[in-house]
Each structure stands twice: as C-alpha cells, then as structure tokens.
C-alpha positions in Angstrom: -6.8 28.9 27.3 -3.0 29.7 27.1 -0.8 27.9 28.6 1.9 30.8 30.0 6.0 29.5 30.7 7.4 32.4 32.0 8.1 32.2 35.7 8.3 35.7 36.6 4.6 35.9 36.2 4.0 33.5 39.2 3.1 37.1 41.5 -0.3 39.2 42.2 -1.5 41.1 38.8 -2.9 43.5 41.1 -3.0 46.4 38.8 -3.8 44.5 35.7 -6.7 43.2 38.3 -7.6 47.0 39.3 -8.3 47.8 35.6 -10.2 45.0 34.6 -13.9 44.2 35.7 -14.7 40.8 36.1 -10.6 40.1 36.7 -9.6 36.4 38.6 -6.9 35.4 39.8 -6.0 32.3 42.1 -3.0 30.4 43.2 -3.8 26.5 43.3 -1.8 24.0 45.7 -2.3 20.4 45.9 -0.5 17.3 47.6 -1.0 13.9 48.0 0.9 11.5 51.2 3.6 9.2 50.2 1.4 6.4 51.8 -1.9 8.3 49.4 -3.8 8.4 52.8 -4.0 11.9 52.9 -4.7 14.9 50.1 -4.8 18.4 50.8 -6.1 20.9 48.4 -5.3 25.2 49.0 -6.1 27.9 46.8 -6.2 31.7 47.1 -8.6 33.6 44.9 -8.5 37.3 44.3 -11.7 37.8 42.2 -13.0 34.2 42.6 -14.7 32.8 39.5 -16.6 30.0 40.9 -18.4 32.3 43.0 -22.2 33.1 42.4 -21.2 36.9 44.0 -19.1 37.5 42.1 -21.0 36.1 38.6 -24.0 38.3 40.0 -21.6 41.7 40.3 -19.9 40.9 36.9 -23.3 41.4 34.9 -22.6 44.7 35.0 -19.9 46.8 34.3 -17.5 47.1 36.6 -17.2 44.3 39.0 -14.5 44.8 41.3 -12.6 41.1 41.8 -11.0 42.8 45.5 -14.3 43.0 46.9 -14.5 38.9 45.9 -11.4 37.4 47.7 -11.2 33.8 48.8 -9.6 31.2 50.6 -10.1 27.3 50.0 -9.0 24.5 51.9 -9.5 20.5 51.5 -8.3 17.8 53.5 -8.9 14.1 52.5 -9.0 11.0 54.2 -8.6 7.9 52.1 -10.6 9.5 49.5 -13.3 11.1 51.5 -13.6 14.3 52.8 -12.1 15.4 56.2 -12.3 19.1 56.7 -13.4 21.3 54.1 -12.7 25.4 54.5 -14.0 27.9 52.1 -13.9 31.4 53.6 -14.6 34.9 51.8 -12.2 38.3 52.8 -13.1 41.6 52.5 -10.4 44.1 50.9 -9.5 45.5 54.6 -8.1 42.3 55.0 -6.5 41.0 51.7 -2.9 41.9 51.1 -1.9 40.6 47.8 1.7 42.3 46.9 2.8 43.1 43.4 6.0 41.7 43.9 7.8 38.1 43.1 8.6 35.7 45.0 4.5 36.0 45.5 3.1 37.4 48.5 -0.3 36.7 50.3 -2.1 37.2 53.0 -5.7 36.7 53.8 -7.0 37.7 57.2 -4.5 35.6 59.3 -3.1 33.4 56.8 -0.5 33.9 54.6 1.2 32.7 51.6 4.9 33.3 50.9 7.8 32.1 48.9 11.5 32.1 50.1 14.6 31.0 47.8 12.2 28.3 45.6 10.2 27.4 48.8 6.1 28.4 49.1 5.3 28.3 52.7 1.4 27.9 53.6 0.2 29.4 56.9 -3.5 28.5 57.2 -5.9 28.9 60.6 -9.1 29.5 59.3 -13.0 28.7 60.9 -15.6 27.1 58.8 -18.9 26.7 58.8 -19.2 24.0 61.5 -16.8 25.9 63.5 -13.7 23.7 63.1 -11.2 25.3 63.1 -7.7 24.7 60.8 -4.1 25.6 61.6 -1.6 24.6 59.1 2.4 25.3 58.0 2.8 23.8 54.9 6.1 24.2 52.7 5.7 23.1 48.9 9.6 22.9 48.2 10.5 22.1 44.1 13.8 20.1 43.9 15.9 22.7 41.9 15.5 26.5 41.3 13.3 26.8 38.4 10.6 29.0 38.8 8.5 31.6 41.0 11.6 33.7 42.1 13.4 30.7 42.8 16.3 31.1 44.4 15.4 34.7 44.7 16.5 36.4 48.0 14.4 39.6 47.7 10.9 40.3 46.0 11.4 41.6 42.5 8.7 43.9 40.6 7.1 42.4 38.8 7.5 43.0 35.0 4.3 44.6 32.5 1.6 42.0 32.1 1.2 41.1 28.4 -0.8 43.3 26.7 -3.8 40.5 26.0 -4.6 39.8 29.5 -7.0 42.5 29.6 -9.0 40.7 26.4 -12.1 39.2 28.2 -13.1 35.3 28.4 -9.2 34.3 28.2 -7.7 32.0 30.5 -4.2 31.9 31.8 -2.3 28.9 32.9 1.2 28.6 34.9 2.2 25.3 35.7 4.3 27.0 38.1 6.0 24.1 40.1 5.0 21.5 38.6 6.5 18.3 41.4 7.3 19.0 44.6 8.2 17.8 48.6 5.8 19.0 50.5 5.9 18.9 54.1 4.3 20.4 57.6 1.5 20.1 60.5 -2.3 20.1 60.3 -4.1 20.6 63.4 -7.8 19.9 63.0 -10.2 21.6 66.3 -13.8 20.5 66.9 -16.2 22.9 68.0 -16.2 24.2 71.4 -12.8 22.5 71.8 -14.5 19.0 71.8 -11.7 17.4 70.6 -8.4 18.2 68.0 -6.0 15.9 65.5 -2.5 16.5 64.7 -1.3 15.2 61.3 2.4 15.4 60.6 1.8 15.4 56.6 4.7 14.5 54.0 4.2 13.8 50.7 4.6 15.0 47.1 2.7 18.1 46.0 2.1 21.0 42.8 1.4 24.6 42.7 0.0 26.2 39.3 -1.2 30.2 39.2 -4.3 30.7 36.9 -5.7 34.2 36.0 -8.1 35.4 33.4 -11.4 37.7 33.4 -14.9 36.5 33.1 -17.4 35.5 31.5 -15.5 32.4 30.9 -15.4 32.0 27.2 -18.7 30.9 25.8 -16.7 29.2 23.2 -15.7 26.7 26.5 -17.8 23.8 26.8 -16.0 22.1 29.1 -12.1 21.1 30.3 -10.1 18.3 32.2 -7.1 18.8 33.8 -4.8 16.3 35.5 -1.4 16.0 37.0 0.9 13.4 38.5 4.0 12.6 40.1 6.2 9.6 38.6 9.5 8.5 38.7 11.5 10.7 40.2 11.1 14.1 40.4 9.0 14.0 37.0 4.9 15.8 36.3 3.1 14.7 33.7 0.3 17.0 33.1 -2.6 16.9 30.8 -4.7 19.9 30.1 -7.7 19.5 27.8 -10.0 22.7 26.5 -13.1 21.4 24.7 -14.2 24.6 23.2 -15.2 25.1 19.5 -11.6 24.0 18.5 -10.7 21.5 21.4 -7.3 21.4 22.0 -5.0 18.8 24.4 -1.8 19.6 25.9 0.4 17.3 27.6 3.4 18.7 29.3 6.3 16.5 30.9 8.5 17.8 33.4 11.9 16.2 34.7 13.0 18.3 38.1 10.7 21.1 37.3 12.3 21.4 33.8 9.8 21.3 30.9 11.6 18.7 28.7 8.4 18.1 26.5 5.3 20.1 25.5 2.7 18.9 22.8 -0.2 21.5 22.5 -2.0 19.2 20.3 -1.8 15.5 22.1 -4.2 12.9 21.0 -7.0 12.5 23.9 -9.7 10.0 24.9 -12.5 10.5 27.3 -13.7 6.8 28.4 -15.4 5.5 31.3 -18.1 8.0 31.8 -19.7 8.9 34.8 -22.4 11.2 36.5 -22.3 12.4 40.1 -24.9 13.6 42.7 -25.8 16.6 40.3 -26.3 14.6 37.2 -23.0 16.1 35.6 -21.2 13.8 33.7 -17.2 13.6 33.5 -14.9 10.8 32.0 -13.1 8.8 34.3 -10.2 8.0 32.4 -8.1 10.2 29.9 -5.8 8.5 27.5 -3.2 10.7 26.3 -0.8 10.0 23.2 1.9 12.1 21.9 5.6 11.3 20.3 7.0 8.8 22.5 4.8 8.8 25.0 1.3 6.8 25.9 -0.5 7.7 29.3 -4.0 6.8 30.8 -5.1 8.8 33.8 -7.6 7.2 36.2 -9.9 9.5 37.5 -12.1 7.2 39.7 -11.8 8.4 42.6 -13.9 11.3 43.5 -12.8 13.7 46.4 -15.5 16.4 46.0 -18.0 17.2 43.7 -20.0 20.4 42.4 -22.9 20.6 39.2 -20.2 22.6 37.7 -16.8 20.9 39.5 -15.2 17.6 40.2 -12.3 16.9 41.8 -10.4 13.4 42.0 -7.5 11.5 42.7 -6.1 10.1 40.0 -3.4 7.3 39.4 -1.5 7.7 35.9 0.4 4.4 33.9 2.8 5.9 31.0 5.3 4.6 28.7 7.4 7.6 27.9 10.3 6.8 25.5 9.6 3.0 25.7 10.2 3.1 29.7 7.2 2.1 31.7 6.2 5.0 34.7 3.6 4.8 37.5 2.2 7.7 39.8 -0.5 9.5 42.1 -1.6 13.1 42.0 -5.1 14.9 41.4 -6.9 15.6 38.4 -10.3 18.5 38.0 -13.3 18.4 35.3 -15.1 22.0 35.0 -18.3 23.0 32.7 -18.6 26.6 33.1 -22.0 27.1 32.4 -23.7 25.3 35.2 -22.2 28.9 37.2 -24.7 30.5 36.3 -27.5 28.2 38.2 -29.9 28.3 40.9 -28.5 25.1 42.1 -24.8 26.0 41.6 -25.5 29.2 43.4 -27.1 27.5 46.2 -25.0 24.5 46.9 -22.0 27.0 46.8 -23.1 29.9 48.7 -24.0 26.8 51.4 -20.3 26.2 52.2 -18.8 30.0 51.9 -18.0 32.0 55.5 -17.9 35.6 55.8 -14.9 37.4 57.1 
C-alpha cells in the first residue's frame, strides 16, 4: 500500500483504467451527525474490487473494470442499519471524466466538486424497493486539495508510471475533516410511507485505486479515522502484509502537519462477527508526541471479508488531551474469493 499526497490525483484514471485489466478505482465518503445519531457511508467504484463479478472476470486476462461500476450507499441509525443501497451500472450509463475537480455520474446520480466543495446527488432503488434521494455537500475548511478552490476542471496530469504494477494499492486521504451538510429522503415501497432527515455533521472523503489481485503479500489491514478538536483528522492506516507497516497521519484544517509511516500499533480486544472473522476492537497507536486508542466497538455492517464501525478515538498529541467520533474499516482480502462472500454479496447488489 502507498499512501499518495498529491492532490491533483483526487480525478478518474480513466485511461490508466482502460489499459489495465483487473483496474479499481473508488471514491469513499463518510460522515457522522454532530449529535452521532446518524452515519452515512457513499462510495463510487469504477472496477469494484469487492465484487465476486468482477474477481470471476479478472481470472483471466483482460477484465474490463467499466463493465464493473458501482454505487454504495449506508445510512445508520444509532449504530444500526437504516437503508442500505448497493447498485451496479453498466458503461452506457457511467460517466467518469478525466478531469479535476472530479467528475461522476452514475445513472442519475452524480458526484461533483466546485471551488473545494464535493456535492453528492444520490436517488437510487434497492433491493426492497426503497428508494434514496440525497444532496449531500462534504465542504473541507480551507482550500487544500481536490481542485480546491479550482473554478474550472483541469487535465489531469500523467499517472505515475507504477500504477500499472499489479497487486498495488493506492491511498489519498483526500479531505481528510470536513462539514458536511444536506437532505435524505428515505421512500418505502409502493409509496407506503417516506422520512426526511436534514443531516449536519462532520464528514471525510479519501480516493483509493489499485489493480487486482490484491497483493497476496496482504493478510489483512485496519483503517480508521476521526474528527477531534477543531478542524483536526487523525488517521491510522495499518497493512499487515509480510512487512506490516502502520501509518498515522494528523491533520490540522486539512494540512498534513504530521506523518509517521512506521507508528507503533496494538490490536486488542478481539472479536468475531456473524461470519466467524475476527477483527480487533481497539487500535492503540504511538508515535513522537502522540498516544491514541481507537475504539472500534461498534459495528455498523459486517461482511466474511469486511467490517465497518464507528469508532471513538482518546489522544494526547503534544501533551494535550483530544477526543472524537468518525468510522474506522477492517478488510482480509482473501475471504473474496469464497462461496460465502460471493453469495452474501451478490444478495444485496441491483442491476442497472
């Protein structure tokens, strides 16, 4: 896994994509309420890894990741699931522009980002037949990445020249804290009913890309953010691979003021969910002048190969004591390629 800091590359790789079978790609967005009611979870996939389709197409040689496209959605009430949204696009209806700000749109809903602001326009159908319409806006607190503060899109610039190596991963902690505000309207089937939620709360977006297999070097790796102070992200992302490796990045108003690519973690307070998997539910982190421990006990939604929590965070950075809220992830890559994983996946997944 590397962890990538150059803003510019928060855009659509589309012809990095074209070239290389087995390519992913997804844009993650997350928030939690001020009063931690609510959660929301959004991300687009072009190429989407955690798909049994796609693992099935990239046995051979030239699995094409715009035939793959997906769109997730999550909302959660007091720590349960509320509406749950994950919908597959064909190419005819995928646009995914090579250009920065980035620029989405799947079927009817959209992703866009204007001067430093991503705007979210969701209205989806799932499985049940509820039916989602959102306008979200994840908006950072200064100009910092993304095309921040960018009027117009921009090319984008080359792709480094290792992105095509397989089994590498890709990580941009793109806006790291952010307000995030908007409307979710939730509609029953057969218009038995609908709820309006006026959502405001603190949020992050991060933009992953890579090209599978995943590394078979990868057993497993825990990620987790949160929102303290104010207008501060402390993130912790941990690789357990043949050499494990632990970063812990802080930022201060979507500045990166510190970065330690070989923090000291502990996994503690183990647990197994419905599919036997088992995850730690606390990471403590340590670096130079700063000590955090990440609670993870919280479970929002779980997978044999996924799990997703909220997760509160206590740190002492620099001798002064911080507190937040934001969402944390455990993945084991390997589960993918099961029966089960297949099957409990493909169960939730609507064609378009």
């Amino acid at each position: 896994m590397q962890v990538v800091l150059d803003p510019v590359q928060d855009a659509a790789h589309g012809g990095w994509l074209r070239r290389t079978p087995g390519a992913y790609e997804w844009w993650y967005f997350d928030a939690v309420a001020d009063d931690c009611a609510w959660a929301l979870t959004c991300i687009w996939f072009l190429g989407n890894p955690f798909s049994p389709y796609y693992h099935y197409a990239a046995r051979g040689e030239a699995a094409d990741p715009f035939e793959h496209n997906a769109l997730f959605f999550a909302l959660y009430r007091h720590g349960r699931l509320h509406a749950y949204h994950f919908t597959r696009f064909p190419r005819a209806l995928v646009c995914a522009d090579e250009v920065r700000p980035a620029s989405l749109r799947f079927g009817p809903n959209s992703l866009s980002c204007d001067r430093g602001a991503y705007r979210l326009s969701l209205s989806d159908e799932n499985a049940n037949r509820r039916e989602v319409a959102a306008e979200l806006t994840f908006c950072p607190p200064i100009p910092h990445v993304g095309g921040v503060g960018a009027q117009h899109a921009a090319p984008l610039p080359p792709a480094p020249p290792e992105m095509g190596a397989g089994g590498n991963h890709f990580w941009l902690p793109a806006v790291p804290v952010c307000r995030v505000a908007g409307r979710i309207t939730l509609r029953e089937a057969h218009n038995r009913g609908a709820e309006t939620l006026a959502f405001s709360g603190r949020g992050y977006h991060d933009h992953n890309w890579g090209a599978l297999p995943f590394s078979a070097d990868i057993r497993d790796w825990y990620w987790a953010r949160a929102a303290i102070g104010h207008d501060r992200a402390l993130i912790v992302y941990h690789v357990n691979s043949r050499r494990p490796v632990s970063h812990l990045l802080l930022f201060d108003g979507g500045r990166l003021v510190r970065h330690d690519p070989q923090a000291r973690l502990g996994l503690c307070r183990h647990r197994l969910n419905a599919f036997g998997t088992l995850y730690a539910a606390r990471l403590d982190v340590q670096s130079e002048g700063l000590v955090a421990s990440f609670d993870l006990g919280r479970r929002l939604d779980s997978a044999p190969f996924y799990i997703r929590t909220l997760c509160r965070v206590q740190a002492t950075v620099d001798g002064q004591m911080e507190t937040g809220t934001g969402m944390a992830e455990y993945f084991r890559p390997r589960p993918l390629s099961s029966r089960l994983a297949a099957s409990a996946t493909k169960a939730r997944i609507v064609e378009r």
